[in-house]
C-alpha positions in Angstrom: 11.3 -1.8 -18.3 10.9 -0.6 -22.2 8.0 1.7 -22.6 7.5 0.9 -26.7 4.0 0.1 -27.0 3.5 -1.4 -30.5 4.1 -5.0 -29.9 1.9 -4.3 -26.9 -0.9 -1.6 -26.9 -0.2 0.9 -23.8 -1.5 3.3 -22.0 0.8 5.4 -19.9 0.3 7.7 -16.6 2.6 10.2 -16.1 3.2 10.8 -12.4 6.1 11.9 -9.8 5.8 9.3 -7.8 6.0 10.9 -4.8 5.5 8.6 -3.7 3.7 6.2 -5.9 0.3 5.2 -4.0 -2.7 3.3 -4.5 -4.6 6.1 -5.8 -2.5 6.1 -9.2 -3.0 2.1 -9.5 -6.6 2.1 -8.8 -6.6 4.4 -11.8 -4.4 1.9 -13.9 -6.5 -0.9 -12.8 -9.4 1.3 -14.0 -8.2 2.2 -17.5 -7.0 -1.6 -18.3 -11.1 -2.7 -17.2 -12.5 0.4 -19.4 -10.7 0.0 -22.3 -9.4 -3.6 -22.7 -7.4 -2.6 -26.5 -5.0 -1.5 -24.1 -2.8 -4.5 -22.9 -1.1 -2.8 -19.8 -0.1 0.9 -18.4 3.1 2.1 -18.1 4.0 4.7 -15.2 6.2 7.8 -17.0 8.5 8.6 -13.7 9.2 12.1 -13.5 13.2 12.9 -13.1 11.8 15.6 -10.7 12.3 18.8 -12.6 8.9 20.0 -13.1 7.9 21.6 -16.6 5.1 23.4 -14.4 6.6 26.2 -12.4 3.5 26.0 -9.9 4.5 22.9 -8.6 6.5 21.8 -5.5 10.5 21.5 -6.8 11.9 19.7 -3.8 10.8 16.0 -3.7 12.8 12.9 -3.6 15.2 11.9 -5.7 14.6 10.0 -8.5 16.0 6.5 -7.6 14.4 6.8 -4.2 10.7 6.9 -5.8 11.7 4.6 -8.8 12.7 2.1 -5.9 9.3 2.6 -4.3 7.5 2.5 -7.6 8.8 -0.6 -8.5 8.1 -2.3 -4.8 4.7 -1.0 -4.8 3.9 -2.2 -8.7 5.6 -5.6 -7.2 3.3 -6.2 -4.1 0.5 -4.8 -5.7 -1.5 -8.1 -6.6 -0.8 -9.6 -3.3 -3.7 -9.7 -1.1 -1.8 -10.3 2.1 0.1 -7.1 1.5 -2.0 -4.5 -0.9 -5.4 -3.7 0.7 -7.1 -3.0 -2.4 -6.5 -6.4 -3.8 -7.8 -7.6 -0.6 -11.2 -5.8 -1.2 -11.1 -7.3 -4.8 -10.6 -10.8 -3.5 -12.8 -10.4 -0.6 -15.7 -9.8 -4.0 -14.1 -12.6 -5.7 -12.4 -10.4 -8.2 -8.3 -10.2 -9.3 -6.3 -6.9 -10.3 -5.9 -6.7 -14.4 -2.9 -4.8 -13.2 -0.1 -6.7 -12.5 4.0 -6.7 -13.6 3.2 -8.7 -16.8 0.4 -5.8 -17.9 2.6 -3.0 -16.5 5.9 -1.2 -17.1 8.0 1.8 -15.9 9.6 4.5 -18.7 12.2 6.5 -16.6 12.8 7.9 -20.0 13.5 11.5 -18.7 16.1 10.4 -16.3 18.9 10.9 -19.1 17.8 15.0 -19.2 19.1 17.1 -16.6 16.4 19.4 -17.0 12.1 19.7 -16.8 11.2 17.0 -19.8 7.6 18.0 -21.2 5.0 16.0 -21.6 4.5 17.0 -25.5 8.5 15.3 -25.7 7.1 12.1 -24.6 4.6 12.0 -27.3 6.7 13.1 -29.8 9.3 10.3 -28.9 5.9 7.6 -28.2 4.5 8.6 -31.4 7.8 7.7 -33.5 7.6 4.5 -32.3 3.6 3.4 -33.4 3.1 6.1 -36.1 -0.3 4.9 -37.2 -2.1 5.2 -33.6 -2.4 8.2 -30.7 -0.2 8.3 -27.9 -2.8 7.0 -24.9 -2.3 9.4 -21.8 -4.1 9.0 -18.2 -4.5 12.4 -17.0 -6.9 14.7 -14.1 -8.9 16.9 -15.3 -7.1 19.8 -13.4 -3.9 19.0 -16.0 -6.8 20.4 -18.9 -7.0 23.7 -16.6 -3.1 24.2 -16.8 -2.9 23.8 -20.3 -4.3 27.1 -20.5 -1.5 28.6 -18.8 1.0 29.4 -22.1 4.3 29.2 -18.8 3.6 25.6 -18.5 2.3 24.9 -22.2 3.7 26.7 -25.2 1.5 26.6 -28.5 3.5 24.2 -30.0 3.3 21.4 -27.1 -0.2 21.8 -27.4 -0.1 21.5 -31.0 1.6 18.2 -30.7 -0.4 17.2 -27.9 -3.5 17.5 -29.7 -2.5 15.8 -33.4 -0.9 12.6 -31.6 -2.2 12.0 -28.0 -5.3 10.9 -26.7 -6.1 11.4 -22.8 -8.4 9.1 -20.6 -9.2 12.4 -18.1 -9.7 11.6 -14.4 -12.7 13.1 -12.9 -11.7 16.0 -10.2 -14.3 16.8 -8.0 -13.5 20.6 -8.3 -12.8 20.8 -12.3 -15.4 21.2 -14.5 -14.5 19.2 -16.8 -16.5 20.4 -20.2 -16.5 23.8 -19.1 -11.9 23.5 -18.2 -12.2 21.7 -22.0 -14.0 24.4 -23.7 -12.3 27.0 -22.5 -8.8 25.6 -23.2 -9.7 24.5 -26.8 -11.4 28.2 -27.0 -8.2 30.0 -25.5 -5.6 28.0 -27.3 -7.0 27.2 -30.6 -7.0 23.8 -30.3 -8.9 20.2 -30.1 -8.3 18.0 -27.7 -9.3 14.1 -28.2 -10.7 13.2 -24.6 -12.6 10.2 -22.8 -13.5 10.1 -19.7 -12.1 7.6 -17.0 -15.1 5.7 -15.7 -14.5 5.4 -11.7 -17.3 3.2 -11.8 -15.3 0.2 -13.4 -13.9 -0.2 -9.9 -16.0 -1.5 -7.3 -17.8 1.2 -5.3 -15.4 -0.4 -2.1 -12.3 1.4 -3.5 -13.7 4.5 -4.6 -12.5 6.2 -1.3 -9.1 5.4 -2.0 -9.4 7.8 -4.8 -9.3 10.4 -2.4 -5.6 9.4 -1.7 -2.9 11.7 -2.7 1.0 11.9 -2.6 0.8 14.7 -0.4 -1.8 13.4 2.2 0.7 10.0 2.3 3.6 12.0 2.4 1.4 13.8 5.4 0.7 10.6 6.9 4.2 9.2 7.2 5.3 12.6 9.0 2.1 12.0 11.8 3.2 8.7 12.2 0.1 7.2 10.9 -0.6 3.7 9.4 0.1 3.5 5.7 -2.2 0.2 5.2 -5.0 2.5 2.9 -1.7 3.8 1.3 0.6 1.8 0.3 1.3 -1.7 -0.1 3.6 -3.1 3.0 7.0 -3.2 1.3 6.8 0.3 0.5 5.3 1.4 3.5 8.6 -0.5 5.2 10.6 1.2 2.9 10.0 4.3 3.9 10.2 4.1 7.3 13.3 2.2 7.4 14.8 4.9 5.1 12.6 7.9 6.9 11.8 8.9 3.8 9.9 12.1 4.1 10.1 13.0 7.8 11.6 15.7 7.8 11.1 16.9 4.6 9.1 20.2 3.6 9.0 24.0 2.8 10.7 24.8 6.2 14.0 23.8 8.0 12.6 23.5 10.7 8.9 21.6 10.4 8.0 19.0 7.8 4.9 19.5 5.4 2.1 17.6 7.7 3.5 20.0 11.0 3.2 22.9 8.6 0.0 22.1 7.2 -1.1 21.5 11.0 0.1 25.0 11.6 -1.8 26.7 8.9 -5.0 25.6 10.0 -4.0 26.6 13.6 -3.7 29.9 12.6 -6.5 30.2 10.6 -8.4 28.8 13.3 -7.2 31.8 15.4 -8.4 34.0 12.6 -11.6 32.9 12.3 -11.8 33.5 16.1 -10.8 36.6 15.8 -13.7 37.4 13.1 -16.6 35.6 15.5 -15.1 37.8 18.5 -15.9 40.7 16.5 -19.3 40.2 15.0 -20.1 39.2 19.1 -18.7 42.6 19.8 -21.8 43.9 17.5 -23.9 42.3 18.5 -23.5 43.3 22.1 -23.5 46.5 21.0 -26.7 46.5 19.9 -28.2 44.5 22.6 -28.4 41.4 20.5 -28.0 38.1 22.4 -23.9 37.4 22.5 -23.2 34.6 24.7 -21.3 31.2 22.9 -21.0 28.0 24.5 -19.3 24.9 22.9 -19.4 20.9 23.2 -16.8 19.2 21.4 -15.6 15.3 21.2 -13.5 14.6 18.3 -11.6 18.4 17.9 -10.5 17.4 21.4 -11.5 21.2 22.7 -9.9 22.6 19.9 -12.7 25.3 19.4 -12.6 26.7 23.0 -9.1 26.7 22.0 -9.0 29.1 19.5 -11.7 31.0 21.1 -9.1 31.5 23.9 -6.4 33.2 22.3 -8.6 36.3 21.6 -8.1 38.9 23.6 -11.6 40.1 25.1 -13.4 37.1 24.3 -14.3 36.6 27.7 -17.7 39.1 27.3 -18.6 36.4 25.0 -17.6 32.8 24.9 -19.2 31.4 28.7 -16.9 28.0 28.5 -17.0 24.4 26.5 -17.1 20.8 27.6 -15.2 17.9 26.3 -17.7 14.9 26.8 -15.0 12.6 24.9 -15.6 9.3 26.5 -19.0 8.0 26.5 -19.1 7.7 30.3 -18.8 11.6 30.3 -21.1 11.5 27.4 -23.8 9.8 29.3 -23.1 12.3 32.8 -23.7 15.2 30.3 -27.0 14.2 29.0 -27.8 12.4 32.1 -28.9 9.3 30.4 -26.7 6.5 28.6 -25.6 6.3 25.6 -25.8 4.1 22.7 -25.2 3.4 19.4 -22.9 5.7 16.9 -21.9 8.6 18.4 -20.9 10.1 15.0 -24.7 11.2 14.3 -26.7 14.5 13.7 -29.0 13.1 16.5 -25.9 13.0 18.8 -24.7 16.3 17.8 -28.1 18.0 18.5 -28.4 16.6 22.0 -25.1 17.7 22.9 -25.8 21.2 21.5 -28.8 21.4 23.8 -27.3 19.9 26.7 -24.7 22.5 26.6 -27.4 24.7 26.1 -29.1 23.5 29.8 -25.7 23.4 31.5 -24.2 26.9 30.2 -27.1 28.9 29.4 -25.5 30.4 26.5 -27.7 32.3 23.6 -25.9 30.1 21.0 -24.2 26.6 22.1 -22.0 25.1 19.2 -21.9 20.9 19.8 -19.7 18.6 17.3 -19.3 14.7 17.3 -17.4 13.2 14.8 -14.5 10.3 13.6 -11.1 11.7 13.4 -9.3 8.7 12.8 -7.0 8.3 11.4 -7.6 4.9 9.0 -5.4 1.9 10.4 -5.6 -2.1 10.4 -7.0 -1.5 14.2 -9.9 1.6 12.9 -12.5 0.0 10.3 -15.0 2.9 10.6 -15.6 3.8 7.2 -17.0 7.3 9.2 -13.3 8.8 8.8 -13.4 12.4 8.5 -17.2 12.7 9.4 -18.5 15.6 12.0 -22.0 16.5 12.7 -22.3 20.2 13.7 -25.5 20.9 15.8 -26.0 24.7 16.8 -28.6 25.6 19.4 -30.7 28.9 19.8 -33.3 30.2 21.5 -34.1 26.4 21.7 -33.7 25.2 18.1 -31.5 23.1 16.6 -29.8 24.1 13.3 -27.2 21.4 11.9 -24.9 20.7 9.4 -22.6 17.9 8.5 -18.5 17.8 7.1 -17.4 15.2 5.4 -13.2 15.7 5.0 -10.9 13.6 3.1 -10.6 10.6 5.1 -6.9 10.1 4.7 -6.0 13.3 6.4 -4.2 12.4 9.7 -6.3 12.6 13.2 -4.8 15.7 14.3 -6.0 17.2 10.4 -9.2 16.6 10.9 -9.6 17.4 14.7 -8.0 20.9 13.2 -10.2 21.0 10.2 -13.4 19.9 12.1 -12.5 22.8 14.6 -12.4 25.0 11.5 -15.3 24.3 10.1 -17.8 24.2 13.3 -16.3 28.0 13.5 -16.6 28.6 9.8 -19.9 27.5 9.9 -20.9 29.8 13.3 -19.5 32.9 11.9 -21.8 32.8 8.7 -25.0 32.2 11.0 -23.5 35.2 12.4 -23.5 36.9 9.7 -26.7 35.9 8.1 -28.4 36.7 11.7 -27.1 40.1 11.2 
């Protein structure tokens, strides 16, 4: 696939493709309905040597995520196998994107080496002299173009007399404040647009929470890849178990180290609750910390465990997990959503009645993870509820939802404790 673009006006999105997922053609799909000069997108495959020293070096190789690139690009407007499409049928709508309005440049597959993105433009730009090389880029990439390691003055100097970039939103970049400081830093002038999100229908914007890592993550937990990937890819990759066992360490893949990180910094955070307790007894302040958990599956009386000498403090936890044991907790029945602030404050103060505890900590939330068989759009939810001295203080986590179950079951745990510590710590 040719990636000239002035027979046919282009925009192209560089990527690693690894792997390619639904996240990066929703944004295709998005700059083909925004700006429709531009006749199709074409996907710039990284050959895997990153210009960016920052970046993760090992990933697959390059055939391996051109061969899923090209599956997913192919299945991609099929309803009965790419979920997205589905949504946009299910609205009566088709994909702009599809094989005749997309292409693939594996352009820096002949260079044994990191190829930078300012060599693509220069190479782009010989080919349509008279127009600006159309890039799709995040926001975050405007942040690392202040960095002089990963851009030197001259890239940027090319970059920003013959490109153009369609910047995707980040939540955590600033965009006009990332912009003015590069253009202040650098001495240049960047010529921007912004990638409206809201060309696609407000159905699909939670796919945009997707990431290569998080599928990568979700193929080592064994999860579903239906809100990932189109079928053929996702059979790809576990027929080739792609990714399995793949990671930082010989010894656990990236979703088991992930998992492990937030372990131990839910033992940390333990560790800094069991101190400000120790305070607080010490001054005669009330101390005592009970917990109700369903979805972090006890994960909080967990980590509260593994501290030595928390025992003056924490007084025990409940796991009311099924609604049964729900309903013989509050000793009434239960209806309706469980994932509520409403639940999570009647749990709190049952635990309250049935431990006696000065503070009782009470979660309820959907840990997934997202599947054909799990429609909940309540993926990565919790409501915290915190009980003392007989009121209720809550507050309410909303995680990516395409982290796996035992993710968010860590990170929920995380939170609730995160969250206890700084009423600690406020309560002095």
């Amino acid at each position: 696939m040719a990636d000239q673009h002035s027979a046919e006006p282009s925009v192209f999105l560089p990527l690693t493709g690894n792997p390619t997922g639904f996240h990066h053609l929703l944004l295709a799909e998005c700059a083909l309905r925004q700006f429709p000069e531009y006749d199709r997108v074409v996907f710039l495959l990284s050959n895997g040597q990153h210009p960016d020293p920052t970046k993760r070096q090992r990933i697959l190789a390059a055939e391996l995520r051109l061969t899923i690139l090209r599956s997913v690009l192919a299945d991609w407007p099929q309803p009965e196998v790419s979920y997205p499409v589905r949504v946009l049928a299910g609205l009566g709508e088709q994909p702009r994107l599809n094989p005749k309005h997309s292409g693939i440049s594996t352009a820096e597959f002949e260079y044994d080496r990191p190829y930078r993105l300012a060599e693509h433009v220069l190479r782009l730009h010989e080919q349509c002299p008279e127009c600006p090389v159309s890039l799709i880029i995040g926001a975050d990439l405007v942040e690392r173009m202040q960095d002089e390691r990963i851009f030197s003055s001259e890239d940027l100097g090319v970059l920003a007399s013959k490109a153009r970039f369609l910047i995707v939103p980040r939540g955590a970049v600033m965009l006009e404040e990332a912009l003015a400081t590069t253009e202040k830093l650098r001495n240049v002038t960047l010529a921007t647009e912004l990638l409206n999100l809201d060309q696609l229908p407000k159905a699909l914007h939670l796919l945009l929470h997707l990431s290569s890592t998080l599928i990568r993550r979700a193929v080592q937990a064994g999860h579903s890849l239906e809100r990932f990937v189109p079928q053929g890819a996702a059979q790809l990759m576990r027929e080739q178990q792609l990714y399995r066992l793949e990671g930082a360490d010989q010894f656990l893949n990236e979703w088991e180290l992930n998992c492990r990180r937030q372990e131990q910094q839910l033992e940390d955070c333990a560790v800094a609750i069991k101190q400000l307790l120790d305070e607080r007894a010490r001054q005669r302040k009330p101390h005592h910390i009970a917990v109700v958990e369903t979805s972090s599956g006890g994960r909080v009386a967990a980590a509260f465990t593994t501290v030595s000498g928390i025992s003056k403090h924490f007084l025990g936890g409940v796991v009311p997990y099924d609604s049964r044991e729900k309903a013989r907790l509050l000793e009434r029945p239960v209806t309706g959503s469980s994932v509520t602030a409403a639940m999570a404050g009647i749990l709190a103060e049952a635990g309250a009645r049935r431990s006696g505890a000065d503070f009782t900590l009470a979660e309820t939330g959907m840990a997934g993870p997202s599947s054909p068989e799990r429609r909940s759009r309540k993926h990565g939810q919790c409501h915290l509820a915190l009980s003392i001295d007989g009121k209720l203080h809550h507050n309410r986590l909303d995680l990516n939802p395409f982290l796996s179950r035992k993710e968010h079951q860590l990170g929920f745990a995380l939170e609730a404790l995160r969250w206890f510590k700084s009423v600690l710590e406020s309560r002095g």
